[in-house]
C-alpha atoms as an extended CHARMM CRD file, in Angstrom:
* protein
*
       174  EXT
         1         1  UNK       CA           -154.6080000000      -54.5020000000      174.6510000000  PROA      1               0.0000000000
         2         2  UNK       CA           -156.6390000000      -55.0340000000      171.6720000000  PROA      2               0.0000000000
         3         3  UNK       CA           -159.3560000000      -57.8130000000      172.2540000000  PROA      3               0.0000000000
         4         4  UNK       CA           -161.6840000000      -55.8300000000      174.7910000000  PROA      4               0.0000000000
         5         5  UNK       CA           -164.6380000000      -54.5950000000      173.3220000000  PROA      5               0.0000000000
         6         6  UNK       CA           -164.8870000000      -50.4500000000      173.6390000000  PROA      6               0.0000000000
         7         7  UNK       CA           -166.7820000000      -47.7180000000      171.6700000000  PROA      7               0.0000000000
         8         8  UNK       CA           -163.8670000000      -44.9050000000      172.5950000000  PROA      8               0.0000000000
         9         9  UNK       CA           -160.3040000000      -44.8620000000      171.5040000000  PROA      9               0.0000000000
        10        10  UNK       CA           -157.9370000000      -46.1380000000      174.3570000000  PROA      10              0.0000000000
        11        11  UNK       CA           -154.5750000000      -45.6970000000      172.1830000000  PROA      11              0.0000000000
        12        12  UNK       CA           -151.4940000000      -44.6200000000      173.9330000000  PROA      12              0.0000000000
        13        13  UNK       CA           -148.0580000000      -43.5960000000      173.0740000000  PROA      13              0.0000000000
        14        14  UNK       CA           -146.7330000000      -46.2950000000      175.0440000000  PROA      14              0.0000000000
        15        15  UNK       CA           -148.6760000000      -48.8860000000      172.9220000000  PROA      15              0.0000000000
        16        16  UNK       CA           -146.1150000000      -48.5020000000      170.3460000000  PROA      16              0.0000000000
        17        17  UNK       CA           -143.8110000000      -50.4440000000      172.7710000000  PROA      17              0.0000000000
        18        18  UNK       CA           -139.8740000000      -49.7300000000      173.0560000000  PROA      18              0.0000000000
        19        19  UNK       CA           -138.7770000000      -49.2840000000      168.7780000000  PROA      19              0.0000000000
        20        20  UNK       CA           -135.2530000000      -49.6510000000      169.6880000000  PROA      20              0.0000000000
        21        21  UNK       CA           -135.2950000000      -53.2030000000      171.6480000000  PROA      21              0.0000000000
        22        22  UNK       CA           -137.7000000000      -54.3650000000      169.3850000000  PROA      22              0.0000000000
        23        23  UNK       CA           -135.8140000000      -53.9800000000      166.6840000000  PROA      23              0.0000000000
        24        24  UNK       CA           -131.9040000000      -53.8210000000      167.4200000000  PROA      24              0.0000000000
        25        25  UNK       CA           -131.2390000000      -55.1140000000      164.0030000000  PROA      25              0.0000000000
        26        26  UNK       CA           -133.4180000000      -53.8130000000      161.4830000000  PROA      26              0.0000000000
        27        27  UNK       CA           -134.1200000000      -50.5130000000      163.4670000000  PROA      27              0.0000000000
        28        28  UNK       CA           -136.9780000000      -48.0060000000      163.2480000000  PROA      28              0.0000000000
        29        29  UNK       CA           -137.4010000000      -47.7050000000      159.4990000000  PROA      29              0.0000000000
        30        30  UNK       CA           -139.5680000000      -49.9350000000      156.8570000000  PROA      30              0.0000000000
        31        31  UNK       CA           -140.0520000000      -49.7650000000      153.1790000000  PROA      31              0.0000000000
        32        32  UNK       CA           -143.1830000000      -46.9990000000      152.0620000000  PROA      32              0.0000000000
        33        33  UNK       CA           -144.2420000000      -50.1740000000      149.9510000000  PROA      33              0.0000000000
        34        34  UNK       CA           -145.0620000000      -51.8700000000      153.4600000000  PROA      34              0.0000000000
        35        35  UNK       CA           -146.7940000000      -49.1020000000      155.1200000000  PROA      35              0.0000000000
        36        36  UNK       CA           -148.7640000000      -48.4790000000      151.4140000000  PROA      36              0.0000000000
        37        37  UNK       CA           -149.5070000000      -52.6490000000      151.5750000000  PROA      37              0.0000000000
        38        38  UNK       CA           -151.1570000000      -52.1570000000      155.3570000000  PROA      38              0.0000000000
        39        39  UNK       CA           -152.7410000000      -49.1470000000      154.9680000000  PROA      39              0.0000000000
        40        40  UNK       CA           -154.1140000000      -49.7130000000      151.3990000000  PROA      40              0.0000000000
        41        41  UNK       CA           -155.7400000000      -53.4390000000      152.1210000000  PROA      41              0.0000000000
        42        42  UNK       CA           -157.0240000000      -52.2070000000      155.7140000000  PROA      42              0.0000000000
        43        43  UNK       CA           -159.0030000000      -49.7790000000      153.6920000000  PROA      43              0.0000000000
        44        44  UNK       CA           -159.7480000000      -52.4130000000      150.6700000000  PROA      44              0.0000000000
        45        45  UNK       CA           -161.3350000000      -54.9130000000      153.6310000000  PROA      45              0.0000000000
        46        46  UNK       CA           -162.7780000000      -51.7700000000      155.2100000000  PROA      46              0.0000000000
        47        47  UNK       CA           -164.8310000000      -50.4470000000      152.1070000000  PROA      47              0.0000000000
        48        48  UNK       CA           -165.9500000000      -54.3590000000      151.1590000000  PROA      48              0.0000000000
        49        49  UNK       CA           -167.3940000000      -54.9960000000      155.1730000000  PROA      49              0.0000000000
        50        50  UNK       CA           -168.9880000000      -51.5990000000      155.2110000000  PROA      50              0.0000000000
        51        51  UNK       CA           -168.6460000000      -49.0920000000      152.5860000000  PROA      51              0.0000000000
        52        52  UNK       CA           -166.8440000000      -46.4450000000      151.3900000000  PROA      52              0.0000000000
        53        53  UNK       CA           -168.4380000000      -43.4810000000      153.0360000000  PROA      53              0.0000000000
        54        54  UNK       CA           -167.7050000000      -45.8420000000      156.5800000000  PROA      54              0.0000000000
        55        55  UNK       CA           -164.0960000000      -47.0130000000      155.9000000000  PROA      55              0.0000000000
        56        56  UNK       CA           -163.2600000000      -42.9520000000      155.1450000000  PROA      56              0.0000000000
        57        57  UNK       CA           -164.7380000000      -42.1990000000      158.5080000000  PROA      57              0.0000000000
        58        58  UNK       CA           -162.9740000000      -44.2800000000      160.0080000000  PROA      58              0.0000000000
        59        59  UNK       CA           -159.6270000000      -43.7610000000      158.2950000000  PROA      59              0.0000000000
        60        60  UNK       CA           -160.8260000000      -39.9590000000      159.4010000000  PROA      60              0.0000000000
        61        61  UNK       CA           -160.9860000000      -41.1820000000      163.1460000000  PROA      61              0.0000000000
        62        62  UNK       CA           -158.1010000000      -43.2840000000      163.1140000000  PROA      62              0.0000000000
        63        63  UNK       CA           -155.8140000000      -40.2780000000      161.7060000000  PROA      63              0.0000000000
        64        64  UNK       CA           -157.2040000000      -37.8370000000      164.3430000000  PROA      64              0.0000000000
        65        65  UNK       CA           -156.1760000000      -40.2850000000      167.2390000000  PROA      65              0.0000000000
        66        66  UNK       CA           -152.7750000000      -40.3040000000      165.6470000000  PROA      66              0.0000000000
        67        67  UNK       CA           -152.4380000000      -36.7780000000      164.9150000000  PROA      67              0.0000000000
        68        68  UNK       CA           -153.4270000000      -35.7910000000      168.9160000000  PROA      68              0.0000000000
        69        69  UNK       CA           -151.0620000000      -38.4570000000      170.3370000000  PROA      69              0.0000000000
        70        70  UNK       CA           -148.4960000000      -37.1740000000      167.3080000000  PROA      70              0.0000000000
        71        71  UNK       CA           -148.1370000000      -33.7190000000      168.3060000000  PROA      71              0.0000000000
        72        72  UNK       CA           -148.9910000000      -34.3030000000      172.1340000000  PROA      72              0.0000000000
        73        73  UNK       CA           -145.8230000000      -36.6720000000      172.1850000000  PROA      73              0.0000000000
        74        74  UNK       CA           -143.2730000000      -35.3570000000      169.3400000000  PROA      74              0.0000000000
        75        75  UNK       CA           -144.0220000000      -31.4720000000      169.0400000000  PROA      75              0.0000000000
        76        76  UNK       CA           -143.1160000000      -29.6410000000      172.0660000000  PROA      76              0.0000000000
        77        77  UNK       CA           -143.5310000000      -25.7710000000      170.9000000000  PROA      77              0.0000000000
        78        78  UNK       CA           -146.9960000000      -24.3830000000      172.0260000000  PROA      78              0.0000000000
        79        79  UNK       CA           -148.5710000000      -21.3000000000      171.9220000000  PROA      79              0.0000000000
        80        80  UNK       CA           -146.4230000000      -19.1900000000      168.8100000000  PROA      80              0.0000000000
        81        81  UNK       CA           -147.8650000000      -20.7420000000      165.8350000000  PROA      81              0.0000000000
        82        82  UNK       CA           -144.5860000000      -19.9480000000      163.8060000000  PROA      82              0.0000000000
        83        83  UNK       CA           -142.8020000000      -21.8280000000      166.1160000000  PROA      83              0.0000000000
        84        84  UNK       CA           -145.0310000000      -24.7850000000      166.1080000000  PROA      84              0.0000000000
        85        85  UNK       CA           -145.2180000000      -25.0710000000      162.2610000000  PROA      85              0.0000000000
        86        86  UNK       CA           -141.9020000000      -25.1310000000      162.2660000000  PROA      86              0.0000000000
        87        87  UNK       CA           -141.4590000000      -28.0990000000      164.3680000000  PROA      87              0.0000000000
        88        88  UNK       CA           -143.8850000000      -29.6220000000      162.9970000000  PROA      88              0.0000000000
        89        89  UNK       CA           -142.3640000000      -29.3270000000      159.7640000000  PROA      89              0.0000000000
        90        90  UNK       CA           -139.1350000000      -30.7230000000      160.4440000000  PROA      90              0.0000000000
        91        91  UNK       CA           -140.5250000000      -33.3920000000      162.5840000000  PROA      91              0.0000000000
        92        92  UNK       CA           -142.7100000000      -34.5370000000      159.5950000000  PROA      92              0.0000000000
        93        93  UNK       CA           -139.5880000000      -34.2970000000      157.2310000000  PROA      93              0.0000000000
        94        94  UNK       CA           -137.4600000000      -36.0390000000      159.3630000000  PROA      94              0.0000000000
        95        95  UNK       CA           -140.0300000000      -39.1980000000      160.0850000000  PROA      95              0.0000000000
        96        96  UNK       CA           -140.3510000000      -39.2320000000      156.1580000000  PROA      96              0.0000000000
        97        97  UNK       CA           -143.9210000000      -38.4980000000      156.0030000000  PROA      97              0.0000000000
        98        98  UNK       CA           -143.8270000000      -35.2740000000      154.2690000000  PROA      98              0.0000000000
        99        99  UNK       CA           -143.2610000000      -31.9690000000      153.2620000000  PROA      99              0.0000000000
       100       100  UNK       CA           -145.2330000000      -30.0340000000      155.3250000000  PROA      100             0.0000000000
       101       101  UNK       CA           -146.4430000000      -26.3520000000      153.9350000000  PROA      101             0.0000000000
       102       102  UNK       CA           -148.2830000000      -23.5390000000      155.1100000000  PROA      102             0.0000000000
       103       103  UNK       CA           -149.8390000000      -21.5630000000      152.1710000000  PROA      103             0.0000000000
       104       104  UNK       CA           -152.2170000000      -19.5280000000      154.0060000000  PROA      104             0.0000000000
       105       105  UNK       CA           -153.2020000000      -19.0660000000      157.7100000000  PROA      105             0.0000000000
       106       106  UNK       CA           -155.1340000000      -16.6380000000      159.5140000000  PROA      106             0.0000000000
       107       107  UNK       CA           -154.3740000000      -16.5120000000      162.8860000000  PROA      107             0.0000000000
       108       108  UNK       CA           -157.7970000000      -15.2620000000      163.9100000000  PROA      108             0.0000000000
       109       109  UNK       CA           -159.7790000000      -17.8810000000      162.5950000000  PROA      109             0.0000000000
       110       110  UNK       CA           -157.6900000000      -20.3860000000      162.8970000000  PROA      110             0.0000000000
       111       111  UNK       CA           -157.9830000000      -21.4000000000      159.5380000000  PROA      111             0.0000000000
       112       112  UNK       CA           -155.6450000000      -23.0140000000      157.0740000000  PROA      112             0.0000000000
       113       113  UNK       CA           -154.5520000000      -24.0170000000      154.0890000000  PROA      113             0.0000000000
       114       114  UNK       CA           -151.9770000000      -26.6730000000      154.2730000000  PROA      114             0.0000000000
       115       115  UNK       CA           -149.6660000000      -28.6510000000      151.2660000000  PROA      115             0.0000000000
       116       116  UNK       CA           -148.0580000000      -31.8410000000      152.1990000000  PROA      116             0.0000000000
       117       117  UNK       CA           -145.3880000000      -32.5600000000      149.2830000000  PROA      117             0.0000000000
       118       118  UNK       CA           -144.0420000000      -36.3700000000      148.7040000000  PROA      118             0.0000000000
       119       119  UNK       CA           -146.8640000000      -37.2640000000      150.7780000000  PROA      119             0.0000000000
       120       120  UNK       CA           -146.8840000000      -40.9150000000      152.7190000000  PROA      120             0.0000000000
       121       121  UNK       CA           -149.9730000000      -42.2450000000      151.1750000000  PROA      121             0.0000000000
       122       122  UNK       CA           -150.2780000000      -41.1600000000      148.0630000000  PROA      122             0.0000000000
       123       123  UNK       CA           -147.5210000000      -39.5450000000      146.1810000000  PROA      123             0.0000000000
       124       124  UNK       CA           -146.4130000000      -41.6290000000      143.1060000000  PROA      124             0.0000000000
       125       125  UNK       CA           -149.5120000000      -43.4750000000      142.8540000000  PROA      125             0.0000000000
       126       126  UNK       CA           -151.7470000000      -43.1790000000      138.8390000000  PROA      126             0.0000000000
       127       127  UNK       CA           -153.7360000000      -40.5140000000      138.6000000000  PROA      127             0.0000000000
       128       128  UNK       CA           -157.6690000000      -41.6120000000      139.7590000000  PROA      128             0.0000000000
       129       129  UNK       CA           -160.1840000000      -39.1350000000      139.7430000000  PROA      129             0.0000000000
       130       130  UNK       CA           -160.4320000000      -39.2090000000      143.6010000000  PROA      130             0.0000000000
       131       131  UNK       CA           -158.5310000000      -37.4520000000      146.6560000000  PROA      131             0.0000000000
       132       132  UNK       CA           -157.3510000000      -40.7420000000      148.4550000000  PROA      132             0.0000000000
       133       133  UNK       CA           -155.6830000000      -39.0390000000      151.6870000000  PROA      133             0.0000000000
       134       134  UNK       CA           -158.9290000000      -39.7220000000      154.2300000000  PROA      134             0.0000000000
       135       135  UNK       CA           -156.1400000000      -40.6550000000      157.1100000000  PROA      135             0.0000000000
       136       136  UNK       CA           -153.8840000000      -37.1810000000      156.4940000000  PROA      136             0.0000000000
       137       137  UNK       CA           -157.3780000000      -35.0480000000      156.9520000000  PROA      137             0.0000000000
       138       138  UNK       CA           -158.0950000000      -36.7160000000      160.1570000000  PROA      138             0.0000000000
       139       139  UNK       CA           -154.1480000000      -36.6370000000      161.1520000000  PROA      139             0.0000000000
       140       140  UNK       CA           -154.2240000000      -32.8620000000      160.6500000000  PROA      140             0.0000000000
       141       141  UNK       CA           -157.0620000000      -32.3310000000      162.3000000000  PROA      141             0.0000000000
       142       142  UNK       CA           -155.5590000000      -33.9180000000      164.7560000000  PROA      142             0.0000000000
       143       143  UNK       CA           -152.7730000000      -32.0570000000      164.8990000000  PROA      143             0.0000000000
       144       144  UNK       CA           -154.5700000000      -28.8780000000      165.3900000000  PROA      144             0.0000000000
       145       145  UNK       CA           -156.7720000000      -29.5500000000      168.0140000000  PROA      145             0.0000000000
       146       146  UNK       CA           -153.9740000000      -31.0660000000      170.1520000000  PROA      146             0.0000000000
       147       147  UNK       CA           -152.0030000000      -27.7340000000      169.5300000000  PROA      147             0.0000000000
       148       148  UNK       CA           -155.5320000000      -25.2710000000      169.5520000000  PROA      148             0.0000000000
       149       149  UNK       CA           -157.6920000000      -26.8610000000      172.2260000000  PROA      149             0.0000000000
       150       150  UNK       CA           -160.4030000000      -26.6140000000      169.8630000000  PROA      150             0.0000000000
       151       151  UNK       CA           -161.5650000000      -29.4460000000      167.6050000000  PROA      151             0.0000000000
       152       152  UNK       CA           -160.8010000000      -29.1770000000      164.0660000000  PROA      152             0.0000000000
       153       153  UNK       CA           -161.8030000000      -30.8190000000      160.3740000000  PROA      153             0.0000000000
       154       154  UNK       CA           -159.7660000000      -30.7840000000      157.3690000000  PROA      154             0.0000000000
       155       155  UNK       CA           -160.4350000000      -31.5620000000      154.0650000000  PROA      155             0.0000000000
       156       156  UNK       CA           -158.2260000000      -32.6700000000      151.0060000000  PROA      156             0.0000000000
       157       157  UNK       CA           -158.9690000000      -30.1470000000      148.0450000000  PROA      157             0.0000000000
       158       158  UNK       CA           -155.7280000000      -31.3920000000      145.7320000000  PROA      158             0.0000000000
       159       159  UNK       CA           -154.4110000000      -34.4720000000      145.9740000000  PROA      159             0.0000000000
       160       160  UNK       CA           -151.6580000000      -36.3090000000      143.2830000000  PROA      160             0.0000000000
       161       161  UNK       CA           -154.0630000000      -39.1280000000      142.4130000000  PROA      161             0.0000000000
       162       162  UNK       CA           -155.9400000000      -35.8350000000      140.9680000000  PROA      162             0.0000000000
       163       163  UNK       CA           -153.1370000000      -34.9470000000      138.8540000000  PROA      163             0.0000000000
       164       164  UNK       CA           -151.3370000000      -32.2440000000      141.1990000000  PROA      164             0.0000000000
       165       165  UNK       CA           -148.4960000000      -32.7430000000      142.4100000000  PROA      165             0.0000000000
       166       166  UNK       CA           -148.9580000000      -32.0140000000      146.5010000000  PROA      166             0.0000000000
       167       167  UNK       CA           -151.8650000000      -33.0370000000      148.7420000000  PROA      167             0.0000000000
       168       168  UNK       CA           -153.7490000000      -29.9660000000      149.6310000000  PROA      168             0.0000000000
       169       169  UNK       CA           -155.7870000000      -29.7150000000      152.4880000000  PROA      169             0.0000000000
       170       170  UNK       CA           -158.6310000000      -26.7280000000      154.0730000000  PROA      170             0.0000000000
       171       171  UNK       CA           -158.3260000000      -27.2090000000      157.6930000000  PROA      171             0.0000000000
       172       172  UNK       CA           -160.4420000000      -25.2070000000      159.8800000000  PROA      172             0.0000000000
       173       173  UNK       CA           -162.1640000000      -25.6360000000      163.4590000000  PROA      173             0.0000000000
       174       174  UNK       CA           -165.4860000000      -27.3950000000      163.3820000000  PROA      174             0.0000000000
């Protein structure tokens, strides 16, 4: 599953194995401080080995696999946008990953401008003079091109390690 060389993503949904055999006691949920303690010294290791502008690309890549294989197994509206935001929304809410908002969209262009509120990775963390949320722009992105067809980038504009108080994020199709 994980020790043959490849240069192309061969995740799966199924890789995530069955959640509630796996864990009949504890169940499906884990402390944020765990997810923060995986995600935050994969990315510490992954700026030391090869640099910061490489560990963001791949944190990029990494959320875009997730955010396909998110939508393409957990979101089942397609084709009315209003529809699809709002499953997406209450999907997100319920999984505890955030507070998904649409501030602006134009249907035409497909372009957005997206909030996520008490974000996964970052809210509650000191105020740095960086946006931090490299995975959430690829995890939108991924989102989007699972639901457009069309590939999409997304960039963090706002984030709360920049003193506001939502991640904000200019998604649009490349």
């Amino acid at each position: 599953m994980f020790k043959e060389e490849r240069s192309e993503s061969t995740f799966h949904w199924g890789m995530l194995g069955d959640l509630e055999a796996g864990r009949p006691n504890l169940g499906r949920s884990t402390d944020l401080a765990v997810y923060r303690l995986m995600q935050f010294t994969l990315r510490d290791v992954l700026i030391a080995e090869h640099g910061v502008d490489e560990a963001n690309r791949l944190f990029v890549k990494a959320g875009e696999v997730a955010g396909r294989h998110f939508c393409r197994n957990l979101i089942k509206a397609r084709g009315d946008l209003a529809a699809f935001v709002a499953e997406l929304q209450k999907t997100l809410k319920d999984l505890g990953v955030g507070i998904l908002r649409i501030e602006s969209a134009d249907a035409a262009t497909l372009e957005f401008t997206v909030s996520v509120g008490e974000d996964l990775d970052c809210s509650g963390l000191p105020q740095t003079d960086e946006v931090i949320c490299a995975y959430d722009e690829g995890f939108l992105a991924g989102v989007l091109e699972e639901y457009s067809g069309k590939p999409f980038t997304a960039r963090e504009t706002d984030c709360w390690c920049t003193g506001d108080r939502t991640c904000r994020f200019l998604a649009k199709p490349r």
